[in-house]
TISEDREN-588661 format. One record per residue (C-alpha): residue number from 1; residue in one letter; chain; x, y, z. Coordinates in nm, 3 decimals, padded with zeros to 5 digits. Last residue first. Layout:
NUM/A/A/X/Y/Z;
...
***
This chain:
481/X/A/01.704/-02.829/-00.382;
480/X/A/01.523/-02.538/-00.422;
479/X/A/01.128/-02.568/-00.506;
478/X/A/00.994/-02.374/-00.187;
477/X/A/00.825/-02.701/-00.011;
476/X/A/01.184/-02.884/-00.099;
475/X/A/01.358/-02.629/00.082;
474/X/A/01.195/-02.610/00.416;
473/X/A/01.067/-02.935/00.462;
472/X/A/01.496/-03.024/00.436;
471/X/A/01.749/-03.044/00.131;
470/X/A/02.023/-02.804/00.225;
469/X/A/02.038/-02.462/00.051;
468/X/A/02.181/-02.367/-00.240;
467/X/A/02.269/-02.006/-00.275;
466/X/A/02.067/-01.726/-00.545;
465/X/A/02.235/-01.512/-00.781;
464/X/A/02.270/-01.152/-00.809;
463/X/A/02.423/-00.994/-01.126;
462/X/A/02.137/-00.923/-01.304;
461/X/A/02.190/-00.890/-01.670;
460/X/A/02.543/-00.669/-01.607;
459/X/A/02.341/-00.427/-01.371;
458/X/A/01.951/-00.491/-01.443;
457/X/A/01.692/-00.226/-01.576;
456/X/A/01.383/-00.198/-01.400;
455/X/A/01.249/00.107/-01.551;
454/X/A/01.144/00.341/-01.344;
453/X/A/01.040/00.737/-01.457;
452/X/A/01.353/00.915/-01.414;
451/X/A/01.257/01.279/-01.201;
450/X/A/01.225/01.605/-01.435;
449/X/A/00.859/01.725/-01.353;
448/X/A/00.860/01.533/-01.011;
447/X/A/01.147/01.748/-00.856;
446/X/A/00.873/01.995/-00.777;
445/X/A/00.875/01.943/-00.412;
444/X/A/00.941/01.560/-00.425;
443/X/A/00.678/01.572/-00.112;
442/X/A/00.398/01.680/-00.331;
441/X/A/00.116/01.722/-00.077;
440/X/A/-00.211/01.623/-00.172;
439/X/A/-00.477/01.848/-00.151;
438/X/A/-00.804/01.753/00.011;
437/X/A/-01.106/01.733/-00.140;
436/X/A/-01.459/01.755/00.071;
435/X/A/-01.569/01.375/00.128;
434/X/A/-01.871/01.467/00.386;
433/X/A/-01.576/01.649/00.623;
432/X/A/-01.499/01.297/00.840;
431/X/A/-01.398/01.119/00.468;
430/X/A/-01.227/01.335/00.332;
429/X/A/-00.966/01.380/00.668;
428/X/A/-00.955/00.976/00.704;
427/X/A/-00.866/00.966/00.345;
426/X/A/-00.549/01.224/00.371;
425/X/A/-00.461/01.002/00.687;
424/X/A/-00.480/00.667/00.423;
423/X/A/-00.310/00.872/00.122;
422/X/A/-00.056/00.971/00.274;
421/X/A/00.137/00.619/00.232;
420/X/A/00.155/00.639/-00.134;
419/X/A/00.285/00.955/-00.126;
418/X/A/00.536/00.875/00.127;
417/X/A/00.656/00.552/00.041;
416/X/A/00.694/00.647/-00.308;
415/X/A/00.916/00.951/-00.242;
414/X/A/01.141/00.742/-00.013;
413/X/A/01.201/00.581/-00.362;
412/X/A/01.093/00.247/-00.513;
411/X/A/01.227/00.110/-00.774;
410/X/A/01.560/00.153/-00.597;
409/X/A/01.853/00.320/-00.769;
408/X/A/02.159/00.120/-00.854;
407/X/A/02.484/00.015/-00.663;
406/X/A/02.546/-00.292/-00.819;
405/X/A/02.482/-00.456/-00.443;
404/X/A/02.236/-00.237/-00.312;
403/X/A/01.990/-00.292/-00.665;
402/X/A/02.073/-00.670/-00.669;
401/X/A/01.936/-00.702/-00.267;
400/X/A/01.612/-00.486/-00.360;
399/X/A/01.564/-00.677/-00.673;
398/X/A/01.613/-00.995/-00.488;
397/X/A/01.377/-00.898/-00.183;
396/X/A/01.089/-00.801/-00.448;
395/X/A/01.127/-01.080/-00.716;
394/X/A/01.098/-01.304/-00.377;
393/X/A/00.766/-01.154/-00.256;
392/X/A/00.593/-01.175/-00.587;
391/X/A/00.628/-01.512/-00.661;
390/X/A/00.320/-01.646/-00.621;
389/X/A/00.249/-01.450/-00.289;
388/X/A/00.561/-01.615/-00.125;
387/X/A/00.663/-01.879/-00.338;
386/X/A/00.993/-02.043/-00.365;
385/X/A/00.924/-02.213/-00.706;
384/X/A/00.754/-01.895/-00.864;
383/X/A/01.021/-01.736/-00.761;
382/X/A/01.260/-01.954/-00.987;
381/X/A/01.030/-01.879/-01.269;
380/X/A/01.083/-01.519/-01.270;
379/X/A/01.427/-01.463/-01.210;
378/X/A/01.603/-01.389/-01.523;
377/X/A/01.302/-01.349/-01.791;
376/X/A/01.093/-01.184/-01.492;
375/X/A/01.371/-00.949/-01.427;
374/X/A/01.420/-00.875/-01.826;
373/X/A/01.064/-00.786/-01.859;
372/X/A/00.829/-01.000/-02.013;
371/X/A/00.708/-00.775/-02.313;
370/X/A/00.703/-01.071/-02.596;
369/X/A/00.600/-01.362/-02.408;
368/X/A/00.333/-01.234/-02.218;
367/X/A/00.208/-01.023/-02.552;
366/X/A/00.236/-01.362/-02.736;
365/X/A/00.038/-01.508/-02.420;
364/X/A/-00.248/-01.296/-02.500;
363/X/A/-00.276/-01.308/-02.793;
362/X/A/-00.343/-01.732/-02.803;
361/X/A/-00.605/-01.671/-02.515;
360/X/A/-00.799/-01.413/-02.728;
359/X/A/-00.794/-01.024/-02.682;
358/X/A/-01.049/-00.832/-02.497;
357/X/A/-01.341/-00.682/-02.749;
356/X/A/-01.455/-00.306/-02.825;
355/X/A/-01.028/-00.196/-02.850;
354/X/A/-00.687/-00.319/-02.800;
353/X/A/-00.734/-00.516/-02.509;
352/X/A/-00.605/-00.709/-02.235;
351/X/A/-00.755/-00.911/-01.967;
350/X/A/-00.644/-01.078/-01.665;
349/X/A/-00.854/-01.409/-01.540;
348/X/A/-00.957/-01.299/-01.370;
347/X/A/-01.176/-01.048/-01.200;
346/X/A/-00.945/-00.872/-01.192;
345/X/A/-00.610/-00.791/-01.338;
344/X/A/-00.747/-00.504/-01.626;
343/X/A/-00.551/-00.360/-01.904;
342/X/A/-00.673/-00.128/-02.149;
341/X/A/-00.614/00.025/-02.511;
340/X/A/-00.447/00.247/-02.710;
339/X/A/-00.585/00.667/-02.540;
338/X/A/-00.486/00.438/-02.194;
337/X/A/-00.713/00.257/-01.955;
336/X/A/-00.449/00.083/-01.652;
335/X/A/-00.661/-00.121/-01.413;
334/X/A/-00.508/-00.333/-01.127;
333/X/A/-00.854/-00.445/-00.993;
332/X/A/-00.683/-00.594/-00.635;
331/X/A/-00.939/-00.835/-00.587;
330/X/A/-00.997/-01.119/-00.349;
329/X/A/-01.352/-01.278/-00.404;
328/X/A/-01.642/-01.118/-00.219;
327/X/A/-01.773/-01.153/00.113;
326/X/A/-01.712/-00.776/00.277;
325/X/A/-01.447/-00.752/00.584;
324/X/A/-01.117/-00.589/00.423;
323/X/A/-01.260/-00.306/00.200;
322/X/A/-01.025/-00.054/00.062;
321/X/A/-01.074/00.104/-00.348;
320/X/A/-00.853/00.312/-00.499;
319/X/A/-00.968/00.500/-00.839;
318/X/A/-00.667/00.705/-01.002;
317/X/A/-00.762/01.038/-01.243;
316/X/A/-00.511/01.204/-01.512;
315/X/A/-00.532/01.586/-01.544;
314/X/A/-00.194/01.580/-01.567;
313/X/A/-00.159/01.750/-01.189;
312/X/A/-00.329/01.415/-01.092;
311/X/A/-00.679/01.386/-00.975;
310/X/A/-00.727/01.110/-00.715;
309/X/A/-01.017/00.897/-00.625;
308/X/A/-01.077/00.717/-00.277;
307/X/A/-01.362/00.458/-00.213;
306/X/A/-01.393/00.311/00.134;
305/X/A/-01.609/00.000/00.161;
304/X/A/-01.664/-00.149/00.491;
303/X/A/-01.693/00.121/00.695;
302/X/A/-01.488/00.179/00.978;
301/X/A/-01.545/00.052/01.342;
300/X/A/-01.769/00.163/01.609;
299/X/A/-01.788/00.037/01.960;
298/X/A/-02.047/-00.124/02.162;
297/X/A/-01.802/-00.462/02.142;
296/X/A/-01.423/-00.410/02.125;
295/X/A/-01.313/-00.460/02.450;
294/X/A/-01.566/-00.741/02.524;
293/X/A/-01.392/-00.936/02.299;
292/X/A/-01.190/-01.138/02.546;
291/X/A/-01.470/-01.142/02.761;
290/X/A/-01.576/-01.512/02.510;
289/X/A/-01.904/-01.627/02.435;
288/X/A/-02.142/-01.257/02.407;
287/X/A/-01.819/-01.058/02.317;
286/X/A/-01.794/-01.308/01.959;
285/X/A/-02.137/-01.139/01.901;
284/X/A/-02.072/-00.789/01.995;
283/X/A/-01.778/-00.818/01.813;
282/X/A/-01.883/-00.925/01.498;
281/X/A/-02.174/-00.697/01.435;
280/X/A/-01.936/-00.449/01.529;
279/X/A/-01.705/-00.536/01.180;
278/X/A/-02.022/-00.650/00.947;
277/X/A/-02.227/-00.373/00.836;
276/X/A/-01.999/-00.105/00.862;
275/X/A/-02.089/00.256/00.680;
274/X/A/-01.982/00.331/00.386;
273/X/A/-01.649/00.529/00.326;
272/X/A/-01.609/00.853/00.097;
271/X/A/-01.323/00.999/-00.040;
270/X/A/-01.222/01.280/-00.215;
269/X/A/-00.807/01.353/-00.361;
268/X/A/-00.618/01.622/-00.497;
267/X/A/-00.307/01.699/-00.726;
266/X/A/-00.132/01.384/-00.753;
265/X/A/00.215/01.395/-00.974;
264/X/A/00.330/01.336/-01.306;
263/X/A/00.712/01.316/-01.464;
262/X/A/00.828/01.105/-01.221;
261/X/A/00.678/01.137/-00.865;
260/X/A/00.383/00.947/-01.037;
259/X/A/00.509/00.784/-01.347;
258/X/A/00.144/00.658/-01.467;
257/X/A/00.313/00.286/-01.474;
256/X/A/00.463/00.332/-01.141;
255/X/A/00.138/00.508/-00.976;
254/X/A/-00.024/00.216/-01.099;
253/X/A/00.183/-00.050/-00.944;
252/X/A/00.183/00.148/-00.625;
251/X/A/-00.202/00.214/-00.547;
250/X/A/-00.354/-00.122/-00.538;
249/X/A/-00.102/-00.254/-00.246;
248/X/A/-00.060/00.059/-00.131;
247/X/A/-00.393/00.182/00.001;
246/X/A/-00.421/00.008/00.323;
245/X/A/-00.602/00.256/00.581;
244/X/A/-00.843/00.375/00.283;
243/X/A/-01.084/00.558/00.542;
242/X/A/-01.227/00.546/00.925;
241/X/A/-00.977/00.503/01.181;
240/X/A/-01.012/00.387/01.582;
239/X/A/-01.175/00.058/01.493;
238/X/A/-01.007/-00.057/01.180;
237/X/A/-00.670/00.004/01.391;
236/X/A/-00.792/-00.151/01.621;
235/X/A/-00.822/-00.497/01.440;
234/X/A/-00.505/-00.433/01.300;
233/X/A/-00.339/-00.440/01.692;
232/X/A/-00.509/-00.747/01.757;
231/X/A/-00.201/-00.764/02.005;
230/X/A/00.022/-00.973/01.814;
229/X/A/-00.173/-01.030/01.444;
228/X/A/-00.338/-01.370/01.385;
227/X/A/-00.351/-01.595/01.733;
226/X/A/-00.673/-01.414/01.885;
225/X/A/-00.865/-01.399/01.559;
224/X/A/-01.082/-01.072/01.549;
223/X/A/-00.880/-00.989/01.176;
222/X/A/-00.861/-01.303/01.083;
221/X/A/-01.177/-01.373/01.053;
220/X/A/-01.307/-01.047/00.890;
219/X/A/-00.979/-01.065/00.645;
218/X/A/-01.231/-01.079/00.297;
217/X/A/-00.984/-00.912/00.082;
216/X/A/-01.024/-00.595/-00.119;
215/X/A/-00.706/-00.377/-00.150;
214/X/A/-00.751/-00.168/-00.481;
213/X/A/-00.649/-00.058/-00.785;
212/X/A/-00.750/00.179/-01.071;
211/X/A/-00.634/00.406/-01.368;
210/X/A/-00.715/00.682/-01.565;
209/X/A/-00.589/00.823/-01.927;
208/X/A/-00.253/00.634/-01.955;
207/X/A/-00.123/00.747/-02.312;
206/X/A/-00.123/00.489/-02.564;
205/X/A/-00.218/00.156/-02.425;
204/X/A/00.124/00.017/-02.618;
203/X/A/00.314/00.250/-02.554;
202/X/A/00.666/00.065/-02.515;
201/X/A/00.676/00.191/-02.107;
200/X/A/00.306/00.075/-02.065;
199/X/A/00.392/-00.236/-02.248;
198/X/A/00.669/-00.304/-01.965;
197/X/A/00.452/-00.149/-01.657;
196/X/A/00.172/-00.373/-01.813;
195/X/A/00.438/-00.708/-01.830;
194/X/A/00.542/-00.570/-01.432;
193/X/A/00.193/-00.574/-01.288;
192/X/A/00.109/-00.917/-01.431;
191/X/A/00.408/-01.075/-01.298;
190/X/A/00.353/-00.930/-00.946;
189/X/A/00.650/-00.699/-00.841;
188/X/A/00.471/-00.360/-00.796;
187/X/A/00.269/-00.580/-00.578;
186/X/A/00.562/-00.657/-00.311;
185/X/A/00.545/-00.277/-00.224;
184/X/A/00.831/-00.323/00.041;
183/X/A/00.874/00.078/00.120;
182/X/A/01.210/00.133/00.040;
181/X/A/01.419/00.394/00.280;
180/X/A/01.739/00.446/00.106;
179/X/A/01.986/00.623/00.309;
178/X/A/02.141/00.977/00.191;
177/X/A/02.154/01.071/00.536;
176/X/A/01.985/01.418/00.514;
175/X/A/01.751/01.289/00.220;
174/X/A/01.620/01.014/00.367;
173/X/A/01.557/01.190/00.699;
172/X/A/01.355/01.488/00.535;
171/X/A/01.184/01.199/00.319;
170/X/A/01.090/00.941/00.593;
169/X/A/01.009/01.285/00.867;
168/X/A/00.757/01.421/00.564;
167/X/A/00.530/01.097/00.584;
166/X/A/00.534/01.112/00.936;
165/X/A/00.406/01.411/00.996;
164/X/A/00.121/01.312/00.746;
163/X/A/00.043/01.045/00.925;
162/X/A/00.016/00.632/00.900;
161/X/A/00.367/00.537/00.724;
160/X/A/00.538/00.277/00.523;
159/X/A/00.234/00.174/00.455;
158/X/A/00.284/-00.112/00.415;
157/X/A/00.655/-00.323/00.488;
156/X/A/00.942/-00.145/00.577;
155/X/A/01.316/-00.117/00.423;
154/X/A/01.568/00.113/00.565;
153/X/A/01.977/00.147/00.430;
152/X/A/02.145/00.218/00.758;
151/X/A/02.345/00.506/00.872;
150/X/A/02.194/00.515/01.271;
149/X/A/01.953/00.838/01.158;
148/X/A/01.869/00.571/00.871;
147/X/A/01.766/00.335/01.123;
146/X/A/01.610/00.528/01.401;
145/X/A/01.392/00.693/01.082;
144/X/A/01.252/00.332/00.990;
143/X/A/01.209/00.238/01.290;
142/X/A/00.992/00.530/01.406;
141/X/A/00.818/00.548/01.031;
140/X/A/00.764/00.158/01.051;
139/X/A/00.605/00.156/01.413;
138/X/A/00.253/00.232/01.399;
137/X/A/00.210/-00.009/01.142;
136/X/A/00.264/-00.326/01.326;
135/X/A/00.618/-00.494/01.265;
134/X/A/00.819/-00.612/00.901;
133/X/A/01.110/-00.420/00.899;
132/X/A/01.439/-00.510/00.714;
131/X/A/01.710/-00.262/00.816;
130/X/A/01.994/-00.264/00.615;
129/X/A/02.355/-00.209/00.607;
128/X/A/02.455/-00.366/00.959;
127/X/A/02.785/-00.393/01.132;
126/X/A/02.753/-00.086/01.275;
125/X/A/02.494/-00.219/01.575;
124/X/A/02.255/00.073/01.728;
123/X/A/01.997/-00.027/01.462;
122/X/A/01.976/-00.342/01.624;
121/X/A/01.981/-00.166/02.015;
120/X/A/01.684/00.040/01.901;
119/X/A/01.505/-00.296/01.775;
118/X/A/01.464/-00.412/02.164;
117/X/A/01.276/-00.120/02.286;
116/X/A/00.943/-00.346/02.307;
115/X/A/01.155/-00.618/02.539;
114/X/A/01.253/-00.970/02.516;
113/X/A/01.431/-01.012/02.237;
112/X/A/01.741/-00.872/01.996;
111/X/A/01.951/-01.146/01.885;
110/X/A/02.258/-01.183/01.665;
109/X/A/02.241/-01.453/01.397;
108/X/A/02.371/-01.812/01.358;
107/X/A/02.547/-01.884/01.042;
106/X/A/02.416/-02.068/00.805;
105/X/A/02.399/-02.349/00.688;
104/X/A/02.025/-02.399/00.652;
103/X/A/01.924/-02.587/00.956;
102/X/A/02.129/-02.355/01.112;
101/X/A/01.966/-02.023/00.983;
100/X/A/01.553/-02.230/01.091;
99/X/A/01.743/-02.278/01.450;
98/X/A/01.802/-01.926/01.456;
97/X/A/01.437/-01.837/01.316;
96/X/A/01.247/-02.007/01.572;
95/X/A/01.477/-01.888/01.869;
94/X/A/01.382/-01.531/01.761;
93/X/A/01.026/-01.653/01.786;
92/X/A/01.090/-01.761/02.085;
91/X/A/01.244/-01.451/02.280;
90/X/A/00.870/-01.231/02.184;
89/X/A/00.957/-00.880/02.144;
88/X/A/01.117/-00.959/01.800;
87/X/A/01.489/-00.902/01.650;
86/X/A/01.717/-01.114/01.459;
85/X/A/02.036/-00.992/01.344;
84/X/A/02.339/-01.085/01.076;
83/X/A/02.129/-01.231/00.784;
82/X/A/02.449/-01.206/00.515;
81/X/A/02.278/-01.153/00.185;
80/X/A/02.528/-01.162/-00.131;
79/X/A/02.316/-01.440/-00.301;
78/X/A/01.994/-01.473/-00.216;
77/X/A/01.828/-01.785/-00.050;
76/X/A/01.829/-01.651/00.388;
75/X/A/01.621/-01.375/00.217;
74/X/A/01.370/-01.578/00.118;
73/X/A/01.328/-01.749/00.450;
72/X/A/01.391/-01.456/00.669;
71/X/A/01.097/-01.271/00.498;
70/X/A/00.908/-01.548/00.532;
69/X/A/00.938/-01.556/00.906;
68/X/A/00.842/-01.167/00.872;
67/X/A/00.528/-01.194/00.749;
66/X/A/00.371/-01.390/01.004;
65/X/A/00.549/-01.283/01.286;
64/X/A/00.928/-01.238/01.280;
63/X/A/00.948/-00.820/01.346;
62/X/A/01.287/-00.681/01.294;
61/X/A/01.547/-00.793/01.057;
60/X/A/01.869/-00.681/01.005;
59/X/A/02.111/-00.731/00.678;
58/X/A/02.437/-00.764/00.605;
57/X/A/02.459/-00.639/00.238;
56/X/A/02.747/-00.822/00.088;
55/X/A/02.931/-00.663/-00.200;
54/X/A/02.765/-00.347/-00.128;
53/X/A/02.729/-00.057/-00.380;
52/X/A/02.770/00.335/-00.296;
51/X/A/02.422/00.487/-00.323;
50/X/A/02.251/00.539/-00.653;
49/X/A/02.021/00.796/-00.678;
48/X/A/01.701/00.797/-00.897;
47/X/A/01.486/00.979/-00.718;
46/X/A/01.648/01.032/-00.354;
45/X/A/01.685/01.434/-00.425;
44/X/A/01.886/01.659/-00.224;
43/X/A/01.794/01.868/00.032;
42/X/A/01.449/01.932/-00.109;
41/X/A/01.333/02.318/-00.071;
40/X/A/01.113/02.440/00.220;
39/X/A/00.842/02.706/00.305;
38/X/A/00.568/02.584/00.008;
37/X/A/00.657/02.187/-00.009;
36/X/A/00.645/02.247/00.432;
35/X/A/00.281/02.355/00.414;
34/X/A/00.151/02.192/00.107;
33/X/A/-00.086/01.924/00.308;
32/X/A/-00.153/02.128/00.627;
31/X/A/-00.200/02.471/00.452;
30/X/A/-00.477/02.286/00.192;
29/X/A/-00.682/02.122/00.494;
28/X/A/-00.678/02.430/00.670;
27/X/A/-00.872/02.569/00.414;
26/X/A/-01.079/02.294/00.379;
25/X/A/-01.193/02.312/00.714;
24/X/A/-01.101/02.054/01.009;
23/X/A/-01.338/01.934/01.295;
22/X/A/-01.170/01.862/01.588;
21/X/A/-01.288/01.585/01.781;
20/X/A/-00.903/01.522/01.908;
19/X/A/-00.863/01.188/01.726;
18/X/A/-00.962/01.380/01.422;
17/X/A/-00.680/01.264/01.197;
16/X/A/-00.400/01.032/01.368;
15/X/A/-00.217/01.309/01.621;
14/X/A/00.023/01.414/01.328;
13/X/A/-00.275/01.489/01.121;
12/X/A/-00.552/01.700/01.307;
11/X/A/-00.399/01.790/01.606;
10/X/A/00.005/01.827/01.537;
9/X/A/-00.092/01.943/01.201;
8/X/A/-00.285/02.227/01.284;
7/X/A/-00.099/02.299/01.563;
6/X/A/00.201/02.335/01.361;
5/X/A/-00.008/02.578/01.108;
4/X/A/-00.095/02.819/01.345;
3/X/A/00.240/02.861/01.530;
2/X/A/00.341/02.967/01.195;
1/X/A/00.089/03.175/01.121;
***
């Protein structure tokens, strides 16, 4: 059985869902997702721990595309952050973001360039407590793990992972080294997101019957553009995987309101993609002007829409919805329907109410007012100022730096990043077997019924402050003079 059940997952999961042309059963389905929650028990729970504080977390970045630039920026403005190491395959990039350190004060970092392998060598260095990752999917679980396995503190951007296998190696590692490994949910940080986790946690919507969130941005363009991602390595992966492949985003603030991995957990998921409309449709006709595309024309790429939903063992249900080339506004729905009332993000503008009719204008921002958390009372409007998804971004890296430094537990657990990561292989699987369920593996193995549900509470008020900076483009674009 054993043998059985490693082949399973090494074909069907671990190798990227149906890659091999295997077609799965349902009972198969079930030993691959509880397999190793069945024959093993945690090694010690990441939920709520608090690792030893760091005056100065001396931190390592890898990755300085689009995303990561501005994850040097705001970083390079919080108090008690030491940028020590800069690593990207591509030498001028790292260039871009020494001489961006200088023009700030500050010192110049180490670099890692030139090579594919160069991040190894980072992680390798022991004067660094956290990894910062911000690469191509594919490679957050291997960095991730390299990091913690080399006694560093891991952060990645979405999805933290893409398989099942993987999923499991972020916890078993987490656990064994007692490093934090954060995925960087910036949404769980969004100002509307954290006033409904706030009136969530005061019960105002009562209990939390069903909720819903999604990823749905129009990225068609950017996806097939030649200078947007390194590569076009997220164009393929919309052509060799078929399901949510981005389900974080939508997924994580309401899985911290419905205390998922804290006192709930998921129990079983369906999903069901359309077909694409728009994705080959592209290729074939950007193919026809430029043999650049040619690569990607004649084939198949996932459907537009994919529609997940998620039973909880509370009997609670989760919509998530993934569709990156339709025309239609931005959306991620953030929906939270309680047995009290309702919250929805989009369309916006967002809407609360309390029963048949939304609230007015003037009750609304009493509510905003009222149930601001204490992180958007302390830091709020200063990350509005240096931007980053309106804020969003910045609330996340100082939260993260503030919870290392005081020594607290992370919002977001290796726990997290797993579950909410599954769901895209778990997706693919529904999706090729005519959306049969699939059960979802608990990887807190049972720790969820007595785990802390989050609650954002700041050391001493927030200890954490943020350094001037000179008076360049830079600074005066982001507010801080």
């Amino acid at each position: 059985m054993t043998n059985r059940r490693d082949f399973l997952r090494t074909t069907l999961i671990g190798a990227g869902v149906l890659t091999s042309g295997f077609v799965p059963t349902a009972a198969n389905a079930t030993i691959i997702s509880s397999d190793k929650a069945q024959t093993n028990s945690q090694k010690f729970n990441m939920s709520s721990y608090a690792a030893p504080a760091i005056n100065k977390v001396r931190v390592g970045i890898i990755g300085l595309g689009m995303r990561g630039r501005a994850a040097v920026e705001r970083l390079s403005l919080i108090e008690g952050v030491e940028i020590i190491a800069l690593c990207d395959q591509y030498d001028d990039r790292v260039e871009k973001m020494q001489k961006f350190l200088s023009e700030q004060g500050l010192p110049r970092a180490k670099s890692y360039s030139g090579s594919k392998e160069a991040w190894k060598k980072m992680c390798e260095n022991p004067n660094i407590d956290l990894i910062y990752i911000v690469t191509p999917w594919d490679l957050h679980t291997p960095m991730a793990v390299y990091a913690m396995e080399n006694g560093k503190h891991a952060a990645t951007e979405v999805p933290a992972a893409t398989t099942l296998d993987e999923c499991w190696q972020l916890v078993e590692t987490s656990e064994k080294t007692k490093k934090h490994c954060m995925m960087l949910e910036n949404c769980c940080y969004d100002f509307f997101e954290l006033l409904t986790l706030n009136m969530t946690r005061q019960g105002l919507f009562g209990e939390l019957v069903h909720a819903e969130g999604a990823y749905i941005h129009p990225l068609l363009e950017l996806n097939f553009r030649k200078t947007g991602y390194a590569e076009m390595w997220r164009l393929k992966e919309n052509q060799k995987r078929n399901g949510n492949l981005y389900p974080t985003h939508g997924l994580g603030p309401v899985c911290q309101a419905m205390n998922i991995n804290r006192g709930d957990q998921m129990d079983y998921l369906v999903s069901m993609s359309s077909n694409d409309f728009q994705m080959e449709e592209k290729a074939i006709e950007l193919a026809e002007k430029d043999s650049f595309y040619r690569e990607f024309a004649g084939k198949k790429f996932r459907g537009n829409m994919n529609t997940t939903t998620i039973r909880t063992k509370m009997g609670r249900t989760i919509m998530i919805q993934h569709d990156v080339t339709s025309t239609r506004p931005y959306s991620r729905i953030h929906l939270l329907s309680g047995t009290k009332g309702i919250a929805r993000k989009w369309p916006s503008p967002e809407r609360i109410a309390f029963g048949h009719e939304w609230i007015e204008k003037d009750e609304m921002e009493k509510l905003e007012q009222e149930y601001a958390p204490e992180i958007v009372k302390k830091i709020g409007e200063l990350a509005k100022q240096v931007g980053g998804h309106g804020g969003m971004d910045f609330i996340m890296d100082w939260r993260l730096i503030d919870c290392l430094r005081n020594g607290l537990p992370l919002d977001q657990d290796v726990y997290d990043a797993a579950l909410w990561s599954v769901i895209s292989p778990l997706s693919e699987w529904s999706v090729a077997n005519r959306s049969d369920s699939i059960d979802v593996p608990d990887f807190t193995r049972g720790a969820w019924k007595t785990n802390t549900p989050v609650t954002l509470t700041l050391a001493g008020g927030g200890t954490t402050g943020v350094r001037r900076v000179k008076k360049d483009a830079t600074s005066k674009q982001m507010g801080i003079q």
